[in-house]
N, C-alpha and C positions, 0 to 999 in steps of 0.2 A: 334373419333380418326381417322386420316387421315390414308390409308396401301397402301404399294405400289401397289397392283390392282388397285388404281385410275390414272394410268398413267402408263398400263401393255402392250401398243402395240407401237412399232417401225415402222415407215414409209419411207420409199424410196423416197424422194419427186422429181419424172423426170417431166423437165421440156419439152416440147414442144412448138413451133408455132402454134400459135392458135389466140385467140378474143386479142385482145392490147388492148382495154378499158379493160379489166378484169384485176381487183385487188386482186390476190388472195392470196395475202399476209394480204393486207387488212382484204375479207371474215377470215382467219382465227383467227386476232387478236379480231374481232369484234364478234365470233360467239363463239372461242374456250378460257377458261377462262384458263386453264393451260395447260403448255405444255415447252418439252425441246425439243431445234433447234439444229443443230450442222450441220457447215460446216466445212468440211473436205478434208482435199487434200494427195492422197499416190498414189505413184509412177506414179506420175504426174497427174492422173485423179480426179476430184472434185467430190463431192458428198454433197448434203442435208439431212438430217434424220430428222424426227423430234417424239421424245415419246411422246403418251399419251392416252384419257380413249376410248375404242374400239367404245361406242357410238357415236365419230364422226369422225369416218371413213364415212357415205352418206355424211358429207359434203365434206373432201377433194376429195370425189370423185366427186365432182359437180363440183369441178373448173374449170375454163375455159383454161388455159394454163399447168396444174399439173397434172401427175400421183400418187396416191401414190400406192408403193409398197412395201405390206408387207415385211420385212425383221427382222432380225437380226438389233440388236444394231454396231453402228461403232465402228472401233477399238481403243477405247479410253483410253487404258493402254497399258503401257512398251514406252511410248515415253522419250527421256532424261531428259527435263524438263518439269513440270507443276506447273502454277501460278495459283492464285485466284486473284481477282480482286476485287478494290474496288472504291469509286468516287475518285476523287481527291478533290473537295469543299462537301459540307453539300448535302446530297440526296433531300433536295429542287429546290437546282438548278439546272436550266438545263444545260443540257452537250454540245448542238449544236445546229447549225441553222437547219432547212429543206433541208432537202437532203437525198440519199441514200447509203448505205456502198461499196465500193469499193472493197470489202473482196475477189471475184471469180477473179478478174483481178489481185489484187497484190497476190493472195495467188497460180493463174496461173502463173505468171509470175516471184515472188520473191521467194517463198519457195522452197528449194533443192531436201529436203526429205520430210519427214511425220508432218502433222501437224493438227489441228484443235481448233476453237474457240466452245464453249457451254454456251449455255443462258438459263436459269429456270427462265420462267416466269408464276407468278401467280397473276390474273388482281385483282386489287382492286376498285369500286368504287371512295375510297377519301383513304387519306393516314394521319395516325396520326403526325408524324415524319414532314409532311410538314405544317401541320396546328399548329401543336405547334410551327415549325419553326418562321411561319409568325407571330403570336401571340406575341413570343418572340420578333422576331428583332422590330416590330413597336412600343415595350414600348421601345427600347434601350437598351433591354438585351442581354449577349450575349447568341448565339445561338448552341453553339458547345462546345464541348470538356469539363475540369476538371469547366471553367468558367459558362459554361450554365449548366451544373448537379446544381452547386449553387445555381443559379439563379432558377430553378424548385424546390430549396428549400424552399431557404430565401425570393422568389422573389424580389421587389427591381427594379429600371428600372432610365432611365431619357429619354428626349427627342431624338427618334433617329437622328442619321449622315447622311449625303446625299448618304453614300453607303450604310448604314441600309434599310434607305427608298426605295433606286434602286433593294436593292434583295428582300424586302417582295413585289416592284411588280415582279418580275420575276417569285418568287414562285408563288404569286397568277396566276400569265400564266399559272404556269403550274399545280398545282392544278384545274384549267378550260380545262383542255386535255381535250379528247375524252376517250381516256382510259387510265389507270396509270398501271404498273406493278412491282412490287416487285422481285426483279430478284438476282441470284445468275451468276457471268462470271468467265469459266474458259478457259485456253488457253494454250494445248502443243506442244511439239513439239520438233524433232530429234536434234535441235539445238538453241544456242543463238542467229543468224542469222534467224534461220527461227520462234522463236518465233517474234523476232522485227519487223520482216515481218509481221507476223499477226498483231502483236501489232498498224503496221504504218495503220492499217485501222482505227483506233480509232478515234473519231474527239480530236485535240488538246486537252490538259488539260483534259480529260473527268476521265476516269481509272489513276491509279495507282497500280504496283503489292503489293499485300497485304502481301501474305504467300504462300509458298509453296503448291501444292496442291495435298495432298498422293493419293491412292489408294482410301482409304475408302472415304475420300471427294470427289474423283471425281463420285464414286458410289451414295451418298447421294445427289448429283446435277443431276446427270443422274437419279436418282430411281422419282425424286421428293419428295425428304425426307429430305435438307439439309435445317434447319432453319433459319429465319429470329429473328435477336435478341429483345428479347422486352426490352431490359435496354441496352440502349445505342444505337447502330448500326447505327448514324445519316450517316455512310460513305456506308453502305449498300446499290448498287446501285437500284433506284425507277428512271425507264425512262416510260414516256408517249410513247404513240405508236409513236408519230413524231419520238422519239427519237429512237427508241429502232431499225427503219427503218437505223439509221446513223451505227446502228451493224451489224445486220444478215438480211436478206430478200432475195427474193427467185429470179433465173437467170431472167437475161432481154434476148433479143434476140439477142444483141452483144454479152453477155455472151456465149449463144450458141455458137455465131460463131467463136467464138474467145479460148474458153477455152474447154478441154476436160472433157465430162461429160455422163454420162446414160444417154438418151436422152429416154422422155418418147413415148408413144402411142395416138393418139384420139382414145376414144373407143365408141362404142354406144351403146344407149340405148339400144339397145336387147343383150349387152353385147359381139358382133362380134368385128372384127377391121373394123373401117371405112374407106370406101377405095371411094374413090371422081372419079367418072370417069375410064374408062380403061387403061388411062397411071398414074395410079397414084402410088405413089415411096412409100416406108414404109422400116423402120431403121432397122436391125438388130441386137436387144440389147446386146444377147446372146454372139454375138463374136465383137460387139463394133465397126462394121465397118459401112461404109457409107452407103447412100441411094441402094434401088435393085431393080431394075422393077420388078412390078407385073406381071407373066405368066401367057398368057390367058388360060380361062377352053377350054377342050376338043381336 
């Protein structure tokens, strides 16, 4: 039985300038199997968090652009509204091209007050729901809703349609990811404006708001405790990493420049701060202001 101690530490995720080939959004989908992301914006400044199991913290700290900083969970209750999310086609499909979410820019630029987006992802291998998917559509059955329960019954099938055939290849694409995640998305925020705001990072068509999303629900996504349905849940959103990139992923260096955020540290190996030469500048996190010259010793 899964207990919330598998996903029992919060992290600070500050970004700094640092290696630009380092993917460390990447390293973490590739290395850490579960885990909840949340970006977050109040009283104008951005932040990243992400839960989960204390053994891999030596990774996020190996990243090449990333601090993580123990903290505290964000503040993800008493916002006006919260939604849950769900696909808007069958969790076979994919939701969007290659690309990356826009989330730091419009949620710098568009949200008034308080808001934030969370994602519970837990990696799967291969995923049932897509396989029976594909199975289904290519005998011509259908694949979804009160028609496909049927059909998993009576079976039954005929020749599929040229849009049968177009989405069992898609599914097979994306059943061929790199990695799949079973993910739970929730999203609130101070107002109707600033959830749509969030909302507008979505790639078109992808989401649809599901239900409301209490207290206790938003606890059971944040603990890593909120279920994935086994009888039914074809709308339950399942994005491959490409995909899941077009939601949440961690600041670029425009990001930096442009939006306000905790800006992390390079720290080194012997656990000092790294300091590059005798003029070199280091952030003041504590009180959120800009760069400071280093004062020489003595």
């Amino acid at each position: 039985m899964r207990t919330r101690a598998a996903l029992s530490e919060w992290y600070e995720l500050r970004p700094y300038p640092g290696n630009e080939s380092s993917d460390d959004f990447g390293a973490i989908l590739d290395h850490i199997p579960e885990f909840v992301f949340v970006v977050s914006v109040r009283d104008g400044r951005l932040a990243t968090h992400m839960r989960t199991a204390a053994r891999h913290l030596p990774l996020l700290e190996s990243l090449g652009r990333t601090e993580p900083v123990p903290s505290g969970p964000p503040a993800l209750h008493g916002h006006t509204i919260s939604y849950r999310y769900r696909s808007a086609r069958h969790c076979a499909l994919p939701v969007g091209d290659a690309g990356t979410s826009p989330i730091f820019r419009i949620m710098g630029d568009s949200v008034a007050g308080s808001a934030y987006l969370m994602v519970w992802c837990r990696r799967r291998a291969s995923h049932p729901r897509i396989s029976q998917y594909i199975r289904r559509t290519e005998r011509g059955q259908a694949a979804d809703g009160l028609a496909g329960l049927m059909c998993g019954v009576w079976g039954g099938g005929s020749k599929p349609g040229p849009a049968q055939t177009r989405n069992a290849k898609l599914a097979r694409e994306k059943a061929a990811s790199r990695h799949l995640f079973a993910c739970h998305v929730v999203a609130s925020a101070d107002s109707m404006d600033d959830l749509r705001a969030v909302e507008s990072s979505f790639p078109s068509m992808s989401l649809r708001r599901h239900t409301r999303a209490d207290a206790r629900h938003i606890d059971l996504v944040s603990s890593g405790m909120a279920r994935i349905p086994w009888l039914g849940g074809s709308r339950t959103p399942i994005l491959s990493d490409t995909e899941l990139r077009l939601f949440v992923r961690l600041p670029d260096d425009s990001d930096m420049a442009s939006v306000p955020m905790n800006m992390g540290r390079m720290v080194s190996r012997s656990g000092g701060e790294r300091v590059d030469g005798g003029d070199a500048t280091t952030i003041d996190i504590e009180r959120g202001g800009g760069p400071c010259r280093q004062r020489p010793e003595g």
